[in-house]
Every structure is written in C-alpha cells, then in structure tokens.
Predicted model as a PDB file, atoms N, CA, C, CB and O in Angstrom, pLDDT in the B-factor column:
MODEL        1                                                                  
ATOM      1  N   UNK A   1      24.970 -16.463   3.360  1.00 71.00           N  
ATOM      2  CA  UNK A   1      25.383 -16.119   2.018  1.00 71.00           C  
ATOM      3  C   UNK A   1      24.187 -15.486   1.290  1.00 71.00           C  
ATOM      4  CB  UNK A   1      25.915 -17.377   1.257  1.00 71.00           C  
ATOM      5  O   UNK A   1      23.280 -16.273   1.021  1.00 71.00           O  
ATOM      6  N   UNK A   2      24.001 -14.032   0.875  1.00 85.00           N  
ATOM      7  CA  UNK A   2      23.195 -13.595   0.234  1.00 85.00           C  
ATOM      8  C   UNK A   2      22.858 -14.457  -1.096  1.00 85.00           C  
ATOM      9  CB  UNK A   2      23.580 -12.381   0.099  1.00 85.00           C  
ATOM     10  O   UNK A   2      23.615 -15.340  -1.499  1.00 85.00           O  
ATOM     11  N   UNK A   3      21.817 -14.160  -1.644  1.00 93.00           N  
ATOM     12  CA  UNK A   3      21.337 -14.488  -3.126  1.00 93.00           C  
ATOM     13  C   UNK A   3      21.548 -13.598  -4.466  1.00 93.00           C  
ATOM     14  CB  UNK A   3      19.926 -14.599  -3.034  1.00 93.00           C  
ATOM     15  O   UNK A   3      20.827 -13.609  -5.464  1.00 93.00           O  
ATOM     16  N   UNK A   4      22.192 -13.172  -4.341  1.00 96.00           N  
ATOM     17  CA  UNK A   4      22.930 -11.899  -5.146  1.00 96.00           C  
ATOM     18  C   UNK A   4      23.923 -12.349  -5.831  1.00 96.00           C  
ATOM     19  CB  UNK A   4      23.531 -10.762  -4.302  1.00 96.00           C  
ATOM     20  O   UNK A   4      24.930 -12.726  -5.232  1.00 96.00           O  
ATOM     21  N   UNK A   5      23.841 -12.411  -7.356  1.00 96.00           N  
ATOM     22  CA  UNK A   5      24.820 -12.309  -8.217  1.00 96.00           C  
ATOM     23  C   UNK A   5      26.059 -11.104  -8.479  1.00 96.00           C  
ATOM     24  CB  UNK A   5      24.118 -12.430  -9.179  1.00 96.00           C  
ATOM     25  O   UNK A   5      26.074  -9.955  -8.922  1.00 96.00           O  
ATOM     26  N   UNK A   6      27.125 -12.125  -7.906  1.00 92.00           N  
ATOM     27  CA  UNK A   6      28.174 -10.389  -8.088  1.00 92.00           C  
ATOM     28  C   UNK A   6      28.986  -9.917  -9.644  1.00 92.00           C  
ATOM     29  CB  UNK A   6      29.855 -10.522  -6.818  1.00 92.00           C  
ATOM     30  O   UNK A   6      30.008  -9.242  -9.762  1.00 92.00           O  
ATOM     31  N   UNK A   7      28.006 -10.624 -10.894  1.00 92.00           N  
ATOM     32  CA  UNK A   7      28.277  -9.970 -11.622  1.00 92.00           C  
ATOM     33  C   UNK A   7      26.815  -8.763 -12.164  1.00 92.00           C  
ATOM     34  CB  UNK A   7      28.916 -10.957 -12.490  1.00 92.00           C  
ATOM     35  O   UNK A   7      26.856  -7.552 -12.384  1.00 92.00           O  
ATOM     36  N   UNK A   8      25.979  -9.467 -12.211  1.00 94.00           N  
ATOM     37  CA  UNK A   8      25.042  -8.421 -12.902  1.00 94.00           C  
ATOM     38  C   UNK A   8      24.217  -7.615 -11.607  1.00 94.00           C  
ATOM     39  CB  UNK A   8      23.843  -9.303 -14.056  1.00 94.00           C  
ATOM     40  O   UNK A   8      23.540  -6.588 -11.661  1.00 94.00           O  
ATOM     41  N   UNK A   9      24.526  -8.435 -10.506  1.00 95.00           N  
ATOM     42  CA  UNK A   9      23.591  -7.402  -9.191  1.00 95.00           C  
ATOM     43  C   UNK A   9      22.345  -8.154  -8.917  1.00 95.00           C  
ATOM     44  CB  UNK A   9      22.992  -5.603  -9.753  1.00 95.00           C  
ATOM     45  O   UNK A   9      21.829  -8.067  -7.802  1.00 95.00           O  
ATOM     46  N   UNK A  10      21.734  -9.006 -10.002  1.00 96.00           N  
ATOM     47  CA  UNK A  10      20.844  -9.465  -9.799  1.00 96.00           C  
ATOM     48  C   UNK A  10      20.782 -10.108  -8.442  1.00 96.00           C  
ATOM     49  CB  UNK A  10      20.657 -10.075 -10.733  1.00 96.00           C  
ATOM     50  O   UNK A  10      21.681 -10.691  -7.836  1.00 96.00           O  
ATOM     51  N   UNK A  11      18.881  -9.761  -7.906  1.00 97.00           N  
ATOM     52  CA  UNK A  11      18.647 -10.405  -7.020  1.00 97.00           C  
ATOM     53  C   UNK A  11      17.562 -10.882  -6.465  1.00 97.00           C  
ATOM     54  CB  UNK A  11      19.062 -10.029  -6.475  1.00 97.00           C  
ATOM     55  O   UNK A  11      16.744 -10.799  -7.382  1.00 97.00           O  
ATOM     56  N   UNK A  12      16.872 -11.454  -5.306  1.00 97.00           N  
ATOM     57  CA  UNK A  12      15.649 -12.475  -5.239  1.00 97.00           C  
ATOM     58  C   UNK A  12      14.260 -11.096  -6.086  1.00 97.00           C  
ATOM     59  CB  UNK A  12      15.255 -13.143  -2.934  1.00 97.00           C  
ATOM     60  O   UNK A  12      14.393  -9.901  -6.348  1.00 97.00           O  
ATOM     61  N   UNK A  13      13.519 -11.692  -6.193  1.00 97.00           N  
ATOM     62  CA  UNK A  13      12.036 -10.893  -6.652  1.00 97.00           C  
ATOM     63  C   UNK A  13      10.883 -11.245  -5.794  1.00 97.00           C  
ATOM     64  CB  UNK A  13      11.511 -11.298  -8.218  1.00 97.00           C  
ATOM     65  O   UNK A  13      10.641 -12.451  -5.738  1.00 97.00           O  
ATOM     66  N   UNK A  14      10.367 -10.709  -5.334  1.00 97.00           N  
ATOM     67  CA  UNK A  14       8.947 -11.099  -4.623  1.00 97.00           C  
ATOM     68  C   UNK A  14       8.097 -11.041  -5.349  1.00 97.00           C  
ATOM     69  CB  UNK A  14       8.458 -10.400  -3.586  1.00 97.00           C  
ATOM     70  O   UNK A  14       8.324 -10.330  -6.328  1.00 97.00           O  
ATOM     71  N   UNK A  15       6.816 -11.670  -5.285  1.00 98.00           N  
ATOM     72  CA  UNK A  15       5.404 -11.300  -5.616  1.00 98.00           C  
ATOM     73  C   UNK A  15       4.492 -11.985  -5.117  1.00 98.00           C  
ATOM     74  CB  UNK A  15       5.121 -11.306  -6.833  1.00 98.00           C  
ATOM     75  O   UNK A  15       4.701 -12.074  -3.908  1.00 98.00           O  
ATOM     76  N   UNK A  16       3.168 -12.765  -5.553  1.00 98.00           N  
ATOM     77  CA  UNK A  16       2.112 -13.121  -5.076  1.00 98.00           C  
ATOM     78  C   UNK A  16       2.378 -14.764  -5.846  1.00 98.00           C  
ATOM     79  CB  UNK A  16       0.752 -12.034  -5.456  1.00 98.00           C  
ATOM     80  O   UNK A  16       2.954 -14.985  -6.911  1.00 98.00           O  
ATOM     81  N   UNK A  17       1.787 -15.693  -4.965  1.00 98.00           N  
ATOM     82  CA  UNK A  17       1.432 -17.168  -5.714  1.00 98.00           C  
ATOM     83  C   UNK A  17      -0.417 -16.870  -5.593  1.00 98.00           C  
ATOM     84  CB  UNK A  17       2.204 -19.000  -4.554  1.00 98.00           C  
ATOM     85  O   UNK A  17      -1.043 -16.651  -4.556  1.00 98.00           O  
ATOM     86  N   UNK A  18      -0.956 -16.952  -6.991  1.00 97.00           N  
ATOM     87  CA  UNK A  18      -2.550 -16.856  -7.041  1.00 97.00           C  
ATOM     88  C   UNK A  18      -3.100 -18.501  -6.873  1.00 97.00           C  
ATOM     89  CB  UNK A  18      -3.119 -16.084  -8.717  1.00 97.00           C  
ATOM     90  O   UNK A  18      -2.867 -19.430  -7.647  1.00 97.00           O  
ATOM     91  N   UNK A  19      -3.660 -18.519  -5.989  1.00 97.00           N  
ATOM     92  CA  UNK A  19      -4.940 -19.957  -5.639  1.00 97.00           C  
ATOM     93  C   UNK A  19      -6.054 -19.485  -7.261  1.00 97.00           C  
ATOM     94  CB  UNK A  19      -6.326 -19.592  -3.277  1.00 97.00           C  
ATOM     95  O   UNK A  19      -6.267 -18.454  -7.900  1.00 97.00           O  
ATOM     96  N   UNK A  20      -6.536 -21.053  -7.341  1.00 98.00           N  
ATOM     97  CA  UNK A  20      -7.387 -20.605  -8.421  1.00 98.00           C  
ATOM     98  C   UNK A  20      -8.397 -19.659  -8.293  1.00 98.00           C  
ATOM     99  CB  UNK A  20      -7.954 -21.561  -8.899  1.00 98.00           C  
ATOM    100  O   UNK A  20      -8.953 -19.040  -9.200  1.00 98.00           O  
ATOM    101  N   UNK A  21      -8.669 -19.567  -6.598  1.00 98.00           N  
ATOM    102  CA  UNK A  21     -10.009 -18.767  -6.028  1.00 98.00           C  
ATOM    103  C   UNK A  21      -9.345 -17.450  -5.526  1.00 98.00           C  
ATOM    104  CB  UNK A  21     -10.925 -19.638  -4.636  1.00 98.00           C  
ATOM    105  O   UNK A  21      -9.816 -16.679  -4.690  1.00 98.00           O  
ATOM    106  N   UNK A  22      -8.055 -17.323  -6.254  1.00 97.00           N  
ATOM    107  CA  UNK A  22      -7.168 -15.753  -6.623  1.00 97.00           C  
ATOM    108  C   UNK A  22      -6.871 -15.311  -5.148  1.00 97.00           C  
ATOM    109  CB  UNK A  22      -8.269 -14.274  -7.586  1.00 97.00           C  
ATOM    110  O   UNK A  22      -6.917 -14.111  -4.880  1.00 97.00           O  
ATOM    111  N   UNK A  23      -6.644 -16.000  -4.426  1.00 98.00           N  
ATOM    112  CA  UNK A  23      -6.104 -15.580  -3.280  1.00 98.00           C  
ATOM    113  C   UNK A  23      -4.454 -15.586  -3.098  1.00 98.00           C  
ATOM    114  CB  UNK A  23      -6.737 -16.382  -2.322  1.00 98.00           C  
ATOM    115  O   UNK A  23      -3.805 -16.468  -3.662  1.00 98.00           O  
ATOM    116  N   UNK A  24      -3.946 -14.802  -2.475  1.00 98.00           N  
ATOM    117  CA  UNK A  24      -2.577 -13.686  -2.585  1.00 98.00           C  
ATOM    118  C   UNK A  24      -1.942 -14.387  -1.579  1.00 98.00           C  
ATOM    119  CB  UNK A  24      -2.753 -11.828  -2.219  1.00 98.00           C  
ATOM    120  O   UNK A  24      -2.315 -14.011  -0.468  1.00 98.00           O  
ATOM    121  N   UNK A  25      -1.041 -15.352  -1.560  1.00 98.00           N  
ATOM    122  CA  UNK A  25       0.021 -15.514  -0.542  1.00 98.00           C  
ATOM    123  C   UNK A  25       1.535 -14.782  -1.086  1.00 98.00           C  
ATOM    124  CB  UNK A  25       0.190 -17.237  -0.265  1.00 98.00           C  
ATOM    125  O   UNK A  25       1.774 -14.810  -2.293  1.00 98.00           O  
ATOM    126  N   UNK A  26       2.584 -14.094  -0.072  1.00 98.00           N  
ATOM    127  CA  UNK A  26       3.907 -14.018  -0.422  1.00 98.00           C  
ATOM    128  C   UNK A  26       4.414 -14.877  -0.876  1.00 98.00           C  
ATOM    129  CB  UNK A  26       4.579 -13.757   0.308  1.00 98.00           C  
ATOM    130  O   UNK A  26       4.196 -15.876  -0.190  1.00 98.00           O  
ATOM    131  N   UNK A  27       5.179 -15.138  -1.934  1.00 97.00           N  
ATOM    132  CA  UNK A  27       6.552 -15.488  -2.483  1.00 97.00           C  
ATOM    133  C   UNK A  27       7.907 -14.987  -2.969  1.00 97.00           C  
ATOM    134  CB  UNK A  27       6.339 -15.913  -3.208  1.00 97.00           C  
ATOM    135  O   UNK A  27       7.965 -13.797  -3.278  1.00 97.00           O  
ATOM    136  N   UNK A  28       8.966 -15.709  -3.074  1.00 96.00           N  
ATOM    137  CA  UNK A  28      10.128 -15.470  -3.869  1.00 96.00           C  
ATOM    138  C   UNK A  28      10.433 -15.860  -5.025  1.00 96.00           C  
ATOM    139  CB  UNK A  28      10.965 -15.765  -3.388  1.00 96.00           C  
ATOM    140  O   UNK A  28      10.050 -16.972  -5.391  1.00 96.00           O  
ATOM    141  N   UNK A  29      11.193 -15.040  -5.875  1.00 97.00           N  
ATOM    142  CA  UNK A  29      12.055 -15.562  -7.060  1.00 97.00           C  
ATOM    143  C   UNK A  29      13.429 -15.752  -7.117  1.00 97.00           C  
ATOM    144  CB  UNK A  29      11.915 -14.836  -8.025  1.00 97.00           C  
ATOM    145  O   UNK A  29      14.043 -14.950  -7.822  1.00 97.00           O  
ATOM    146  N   UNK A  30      14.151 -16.738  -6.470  1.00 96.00           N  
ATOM    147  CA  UNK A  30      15.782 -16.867  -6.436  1.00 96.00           C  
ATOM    148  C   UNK A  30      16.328 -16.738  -7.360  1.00 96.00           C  
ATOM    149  CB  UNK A  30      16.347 -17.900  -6.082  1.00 96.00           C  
ATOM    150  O   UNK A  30      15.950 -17.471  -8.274  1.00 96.00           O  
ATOM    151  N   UNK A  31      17.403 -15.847  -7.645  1.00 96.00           N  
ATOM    152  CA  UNK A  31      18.284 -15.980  -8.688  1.00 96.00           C  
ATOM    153  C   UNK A  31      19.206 -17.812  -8.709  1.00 96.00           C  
ATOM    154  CB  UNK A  31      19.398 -14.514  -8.400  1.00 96.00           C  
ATOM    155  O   UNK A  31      19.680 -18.614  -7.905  1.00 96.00           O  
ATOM    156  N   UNK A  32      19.039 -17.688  -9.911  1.00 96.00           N  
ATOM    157  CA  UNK A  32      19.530 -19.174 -10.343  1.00 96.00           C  
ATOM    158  C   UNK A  32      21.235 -18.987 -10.185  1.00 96.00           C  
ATOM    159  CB  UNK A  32      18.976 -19.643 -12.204  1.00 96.00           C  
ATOM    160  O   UNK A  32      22.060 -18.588 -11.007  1.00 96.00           O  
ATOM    161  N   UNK A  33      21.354 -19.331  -9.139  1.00 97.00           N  
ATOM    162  CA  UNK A  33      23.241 -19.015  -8.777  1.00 97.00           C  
ATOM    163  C   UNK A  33      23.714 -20.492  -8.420  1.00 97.00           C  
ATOM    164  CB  UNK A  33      23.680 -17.744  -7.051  1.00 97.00           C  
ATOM    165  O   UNK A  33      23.360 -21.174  -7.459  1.00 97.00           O  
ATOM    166  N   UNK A  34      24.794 -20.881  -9.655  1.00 97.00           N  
ATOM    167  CA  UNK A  34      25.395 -22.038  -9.692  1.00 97.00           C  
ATOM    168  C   UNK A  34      27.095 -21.685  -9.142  1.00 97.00           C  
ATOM    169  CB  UNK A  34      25.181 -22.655 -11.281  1.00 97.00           C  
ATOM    170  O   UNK A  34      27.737 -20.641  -9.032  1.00 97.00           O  
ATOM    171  N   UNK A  35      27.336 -22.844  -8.932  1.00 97.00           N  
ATOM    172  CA  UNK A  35      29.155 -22.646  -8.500  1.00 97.00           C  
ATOM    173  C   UNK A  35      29.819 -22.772  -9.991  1.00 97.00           C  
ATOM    174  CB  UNK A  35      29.969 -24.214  -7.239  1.00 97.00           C  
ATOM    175  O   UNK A  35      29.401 -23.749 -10.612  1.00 97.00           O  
ATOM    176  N   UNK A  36      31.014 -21.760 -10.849  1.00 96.00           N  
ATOM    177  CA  UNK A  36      31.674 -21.849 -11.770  1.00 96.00           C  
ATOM    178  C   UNK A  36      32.934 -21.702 -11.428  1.00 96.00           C  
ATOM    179  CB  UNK A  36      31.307 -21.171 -12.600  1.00 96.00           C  
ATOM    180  O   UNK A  36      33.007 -20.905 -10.493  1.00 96.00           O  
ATOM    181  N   UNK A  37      34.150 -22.177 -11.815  1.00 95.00           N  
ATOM    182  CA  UNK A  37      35.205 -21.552 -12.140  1.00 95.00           C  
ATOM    183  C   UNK A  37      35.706 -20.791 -13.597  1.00 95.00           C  
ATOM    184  CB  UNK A  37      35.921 -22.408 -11.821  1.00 95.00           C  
ATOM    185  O   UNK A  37      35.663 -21.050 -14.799  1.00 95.00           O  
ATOM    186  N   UNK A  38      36.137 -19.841 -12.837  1.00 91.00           N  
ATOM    187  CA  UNK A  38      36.375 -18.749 -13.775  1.00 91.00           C  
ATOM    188  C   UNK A  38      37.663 -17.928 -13.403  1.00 91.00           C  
ATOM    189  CB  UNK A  38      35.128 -17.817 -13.803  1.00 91.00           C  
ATOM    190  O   UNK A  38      38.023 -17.511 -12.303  1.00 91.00           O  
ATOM    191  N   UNK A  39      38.345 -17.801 -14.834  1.00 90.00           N  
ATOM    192  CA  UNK A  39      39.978 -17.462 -14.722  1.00 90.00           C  
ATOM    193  C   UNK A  39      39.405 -15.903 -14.444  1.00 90.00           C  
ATOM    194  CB  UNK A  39      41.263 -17.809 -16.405  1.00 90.00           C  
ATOM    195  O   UNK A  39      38.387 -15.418 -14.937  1.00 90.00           O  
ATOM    196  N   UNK A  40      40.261 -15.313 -13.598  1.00 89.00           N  
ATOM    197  CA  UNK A  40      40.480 -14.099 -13.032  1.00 89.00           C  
ATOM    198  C   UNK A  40      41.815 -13.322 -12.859  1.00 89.00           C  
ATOM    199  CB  UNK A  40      40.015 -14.247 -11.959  1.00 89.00           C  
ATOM    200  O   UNK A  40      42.222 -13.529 -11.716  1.00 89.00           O  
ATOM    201  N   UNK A  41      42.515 -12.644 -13.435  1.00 94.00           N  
ATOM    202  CA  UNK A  41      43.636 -12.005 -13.118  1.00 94.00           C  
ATOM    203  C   UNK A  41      44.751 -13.372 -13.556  1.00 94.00           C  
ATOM    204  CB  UNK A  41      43.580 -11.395 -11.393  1.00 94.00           C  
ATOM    205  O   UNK A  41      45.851 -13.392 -13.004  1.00 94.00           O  
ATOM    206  N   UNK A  42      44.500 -14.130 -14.247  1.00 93.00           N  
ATOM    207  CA  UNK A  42      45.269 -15.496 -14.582  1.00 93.00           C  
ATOM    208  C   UNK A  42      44.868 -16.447 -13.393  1.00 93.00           C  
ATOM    209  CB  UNK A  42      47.056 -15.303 -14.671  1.00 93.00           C  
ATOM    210  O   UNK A  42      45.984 -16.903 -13.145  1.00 93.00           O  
ATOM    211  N   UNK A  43      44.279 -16.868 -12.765  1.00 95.00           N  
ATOM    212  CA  UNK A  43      44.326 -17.664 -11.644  1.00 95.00           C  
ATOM    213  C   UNK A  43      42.610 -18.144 -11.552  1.00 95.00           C  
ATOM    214  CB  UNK A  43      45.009 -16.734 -10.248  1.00 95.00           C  
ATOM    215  O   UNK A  43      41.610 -17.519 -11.907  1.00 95.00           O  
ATOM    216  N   UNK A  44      42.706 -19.094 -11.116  1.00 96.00           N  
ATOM    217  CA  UNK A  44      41.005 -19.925 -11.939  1.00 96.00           C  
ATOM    218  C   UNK A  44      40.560 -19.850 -10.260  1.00 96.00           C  
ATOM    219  CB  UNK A  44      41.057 -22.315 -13.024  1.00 96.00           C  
ATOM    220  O   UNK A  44      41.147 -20.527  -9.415  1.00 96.00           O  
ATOM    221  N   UNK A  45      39.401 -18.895  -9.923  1.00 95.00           N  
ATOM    222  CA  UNK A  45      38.708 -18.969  -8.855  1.00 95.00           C  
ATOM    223  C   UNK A  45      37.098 -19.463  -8.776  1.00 95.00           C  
ATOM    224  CB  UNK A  45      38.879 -17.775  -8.422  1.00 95.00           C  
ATOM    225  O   UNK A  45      36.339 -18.997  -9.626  1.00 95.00           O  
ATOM    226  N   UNK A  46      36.716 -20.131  -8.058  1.00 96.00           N  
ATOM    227  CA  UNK A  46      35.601 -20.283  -7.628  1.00 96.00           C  
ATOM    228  C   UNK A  46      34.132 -19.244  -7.776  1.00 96.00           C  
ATOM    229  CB  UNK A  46      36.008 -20.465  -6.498  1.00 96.00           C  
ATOM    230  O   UNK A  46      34.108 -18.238  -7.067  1.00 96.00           O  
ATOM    231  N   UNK A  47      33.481 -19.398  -8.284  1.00 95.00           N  
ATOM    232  CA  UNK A  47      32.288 -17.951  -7.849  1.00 95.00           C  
ATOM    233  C   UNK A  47      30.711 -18.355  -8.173  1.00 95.00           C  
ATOM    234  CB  UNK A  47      32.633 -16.286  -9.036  1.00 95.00           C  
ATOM    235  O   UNK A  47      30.088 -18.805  -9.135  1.00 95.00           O  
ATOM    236  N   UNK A  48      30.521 -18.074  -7.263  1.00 96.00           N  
ATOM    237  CA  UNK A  48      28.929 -17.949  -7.422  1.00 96.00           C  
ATOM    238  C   UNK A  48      28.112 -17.310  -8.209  1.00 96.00           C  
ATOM    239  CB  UNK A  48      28.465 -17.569  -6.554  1.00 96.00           C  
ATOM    240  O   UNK A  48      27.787 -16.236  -7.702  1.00 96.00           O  
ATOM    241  N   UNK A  49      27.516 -17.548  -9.485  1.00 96.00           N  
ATOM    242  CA  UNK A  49      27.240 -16.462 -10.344  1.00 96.00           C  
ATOM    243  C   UNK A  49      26.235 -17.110 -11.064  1.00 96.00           C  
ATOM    244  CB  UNK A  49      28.406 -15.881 -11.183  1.00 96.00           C  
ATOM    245  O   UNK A  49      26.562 -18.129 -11.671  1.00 96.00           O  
ATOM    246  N   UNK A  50      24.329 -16.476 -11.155  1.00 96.00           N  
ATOM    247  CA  UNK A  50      23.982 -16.830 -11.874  1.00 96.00           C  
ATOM    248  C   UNK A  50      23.951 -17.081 -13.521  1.00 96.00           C  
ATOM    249  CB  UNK A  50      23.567 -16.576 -11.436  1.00 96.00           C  
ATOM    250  O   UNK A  50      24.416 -16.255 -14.306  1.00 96.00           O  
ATOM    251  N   UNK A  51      23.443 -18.120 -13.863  1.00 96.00           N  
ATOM    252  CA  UNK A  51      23.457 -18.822 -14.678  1.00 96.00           C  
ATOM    253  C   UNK A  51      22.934 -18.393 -16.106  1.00 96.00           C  
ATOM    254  CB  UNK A  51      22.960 -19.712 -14.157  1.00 96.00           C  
ATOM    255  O   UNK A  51      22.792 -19.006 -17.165  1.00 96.00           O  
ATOM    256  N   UNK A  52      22.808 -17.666 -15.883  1.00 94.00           N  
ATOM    257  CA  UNK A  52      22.122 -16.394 -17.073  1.00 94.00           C  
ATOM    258  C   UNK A  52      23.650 -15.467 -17.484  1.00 94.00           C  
ATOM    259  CB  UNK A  52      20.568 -14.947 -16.024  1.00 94.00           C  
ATOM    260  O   UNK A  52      23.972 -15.247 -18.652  1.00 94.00           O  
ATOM    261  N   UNK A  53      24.447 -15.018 -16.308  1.00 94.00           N  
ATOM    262  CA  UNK A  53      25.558 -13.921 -15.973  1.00 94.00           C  
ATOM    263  C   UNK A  53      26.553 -15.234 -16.718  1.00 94.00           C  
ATOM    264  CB  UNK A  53      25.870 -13.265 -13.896  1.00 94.00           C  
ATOM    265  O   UNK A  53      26.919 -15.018 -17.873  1.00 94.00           O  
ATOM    266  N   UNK A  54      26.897 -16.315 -16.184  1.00 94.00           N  
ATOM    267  CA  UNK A  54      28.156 -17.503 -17.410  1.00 94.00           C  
ATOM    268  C   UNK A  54      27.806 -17.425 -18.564  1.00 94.00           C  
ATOM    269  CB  UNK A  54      28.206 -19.315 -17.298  1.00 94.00           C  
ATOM    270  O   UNK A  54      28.649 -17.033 -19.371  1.00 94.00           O  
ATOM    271  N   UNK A  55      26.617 -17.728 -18.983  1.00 93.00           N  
ATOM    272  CA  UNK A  55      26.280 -17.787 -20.474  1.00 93.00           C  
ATOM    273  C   UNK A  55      26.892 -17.036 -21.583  1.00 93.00           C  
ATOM    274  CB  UNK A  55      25.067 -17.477 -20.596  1.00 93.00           C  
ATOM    275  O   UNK A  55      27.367 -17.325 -22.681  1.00 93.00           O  
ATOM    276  N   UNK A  56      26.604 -15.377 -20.512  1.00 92.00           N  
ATOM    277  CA  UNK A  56      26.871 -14.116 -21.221  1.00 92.00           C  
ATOM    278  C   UNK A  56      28.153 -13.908 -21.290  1.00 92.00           C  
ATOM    279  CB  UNK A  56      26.295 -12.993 -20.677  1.00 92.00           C  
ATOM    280  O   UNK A  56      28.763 -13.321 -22.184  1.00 92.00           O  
ATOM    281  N   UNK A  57      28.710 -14.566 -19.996  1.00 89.00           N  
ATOM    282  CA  UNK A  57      30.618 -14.789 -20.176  1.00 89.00           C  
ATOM    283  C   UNK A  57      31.061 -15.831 -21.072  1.00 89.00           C  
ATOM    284  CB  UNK A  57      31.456 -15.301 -18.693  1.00 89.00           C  
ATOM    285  O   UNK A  57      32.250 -15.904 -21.382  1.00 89.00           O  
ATOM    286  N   UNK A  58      30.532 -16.333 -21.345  1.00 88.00           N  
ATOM    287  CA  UNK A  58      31.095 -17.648 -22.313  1.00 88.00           C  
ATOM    288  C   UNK A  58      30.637 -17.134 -23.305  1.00 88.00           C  
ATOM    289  CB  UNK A  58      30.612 -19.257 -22.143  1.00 88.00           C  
ATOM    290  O   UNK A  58      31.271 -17.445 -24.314  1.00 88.00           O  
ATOM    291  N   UNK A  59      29.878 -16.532 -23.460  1.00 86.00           N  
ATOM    292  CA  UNK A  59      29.586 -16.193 -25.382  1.00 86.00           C  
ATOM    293  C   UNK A  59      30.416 -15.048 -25.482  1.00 86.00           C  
ATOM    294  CB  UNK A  59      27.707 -15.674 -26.061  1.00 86.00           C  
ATOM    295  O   UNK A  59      30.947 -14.848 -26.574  1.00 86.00           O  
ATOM    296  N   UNK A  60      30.593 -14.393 -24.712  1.00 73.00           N  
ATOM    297  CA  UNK A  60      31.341 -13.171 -25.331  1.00 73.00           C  
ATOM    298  C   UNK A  60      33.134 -13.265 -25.227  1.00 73.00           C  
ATOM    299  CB  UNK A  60      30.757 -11.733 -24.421  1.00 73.00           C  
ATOM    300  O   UNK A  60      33.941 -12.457 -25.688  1.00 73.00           O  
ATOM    301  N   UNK A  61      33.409 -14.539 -24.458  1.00 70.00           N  
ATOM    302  CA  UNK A  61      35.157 -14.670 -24.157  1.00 70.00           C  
ATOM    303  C   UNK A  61      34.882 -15.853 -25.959  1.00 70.00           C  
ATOM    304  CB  UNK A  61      35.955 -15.892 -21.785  1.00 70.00           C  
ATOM    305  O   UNK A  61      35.702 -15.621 -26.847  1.00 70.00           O  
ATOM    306  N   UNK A  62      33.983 -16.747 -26.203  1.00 73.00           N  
ATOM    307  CA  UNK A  62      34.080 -17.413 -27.501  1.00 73.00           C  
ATOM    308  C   UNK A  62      34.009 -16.259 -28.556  1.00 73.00           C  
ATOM    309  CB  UNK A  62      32.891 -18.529 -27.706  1.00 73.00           C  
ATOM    310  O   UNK A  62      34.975 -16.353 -29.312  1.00 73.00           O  
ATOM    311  N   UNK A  63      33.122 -15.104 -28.897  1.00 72.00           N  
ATOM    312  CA  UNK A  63      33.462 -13.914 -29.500  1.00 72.00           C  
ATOM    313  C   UNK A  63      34.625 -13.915 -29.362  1.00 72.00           C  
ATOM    314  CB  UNK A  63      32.932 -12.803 -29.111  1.00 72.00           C  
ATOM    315  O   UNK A  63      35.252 -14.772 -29.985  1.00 72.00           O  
ATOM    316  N   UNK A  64      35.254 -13.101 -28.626  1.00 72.00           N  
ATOM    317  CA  UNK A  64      36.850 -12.885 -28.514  1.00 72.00           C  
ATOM    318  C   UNK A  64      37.930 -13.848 -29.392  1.00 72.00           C  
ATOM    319  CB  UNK A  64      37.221 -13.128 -26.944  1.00 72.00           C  
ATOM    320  O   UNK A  64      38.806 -13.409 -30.137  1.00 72.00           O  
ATOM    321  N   UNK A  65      37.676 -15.113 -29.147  1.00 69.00           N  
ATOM    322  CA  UNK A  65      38.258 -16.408 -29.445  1.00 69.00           C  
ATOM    323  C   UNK A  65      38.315 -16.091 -31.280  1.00 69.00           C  
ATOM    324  CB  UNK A  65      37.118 -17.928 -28.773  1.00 69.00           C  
ATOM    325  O   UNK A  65      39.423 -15.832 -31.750  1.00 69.00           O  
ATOM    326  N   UNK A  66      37.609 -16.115 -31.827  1.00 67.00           N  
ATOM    327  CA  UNK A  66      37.371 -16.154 -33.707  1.00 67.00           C  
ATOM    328  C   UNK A  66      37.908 -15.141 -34.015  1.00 67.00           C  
ATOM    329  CB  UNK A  66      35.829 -16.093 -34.480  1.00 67.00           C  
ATOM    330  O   UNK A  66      37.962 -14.805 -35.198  1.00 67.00           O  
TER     331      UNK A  66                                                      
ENDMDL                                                                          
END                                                                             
C-alpha cells in the first residue's frame, strides 16, 4: 500500500537527520494517513486519507452546513 494521499497527492519527503557533530544520514517524512469514513456518491466508504486532507473536508462540508 503506497503512502500517498488520494485526495491532495501528498506524499513521503526525504531529507537528512543532523548528529550534533552535523553528520547526514537518509530519512523519511510519512504522510500522516489515518483510516476515515466518508460518504461518497451517498454510500459511506472507507479511505485512507491524510489527516491534514479530513480537516479540510470537515471544515468546508460544516461551511456548507450554516
């Protein structure tokens, strides 16, 4: 299962972890991808979607709501 959010695309980031004596090992940055349900076409499915990407769905379907 990739690490890829299939709403915004987001996905892992690489860069460096620095030792105090500034030495460069590889690392990752995982996207924060939680399990939600979420109504789709009327029908409440399952999805993997970081947690940053719900937020932005829940504030803007509560917009809608008022």
């Amino acid at each position: 299962m990739s690490r890829v959010c299939p709403v915004t695309g987001k996905g892992p980031v690489s860069g460096n972890n620095r030792s105090h004596s500034l030495r460069a090992t590889r690392r990752r940055w995982n996207v924060n991808l939680q399990k939600y349900k979420v109504e789709i076409d009327g029908k409440m499915v399952e999805v993997r979607m970081s947690a940053r990407a719900y937020r932005s769905l829940t504030k803007t379907t509560a917009k809608k709501a008022k």
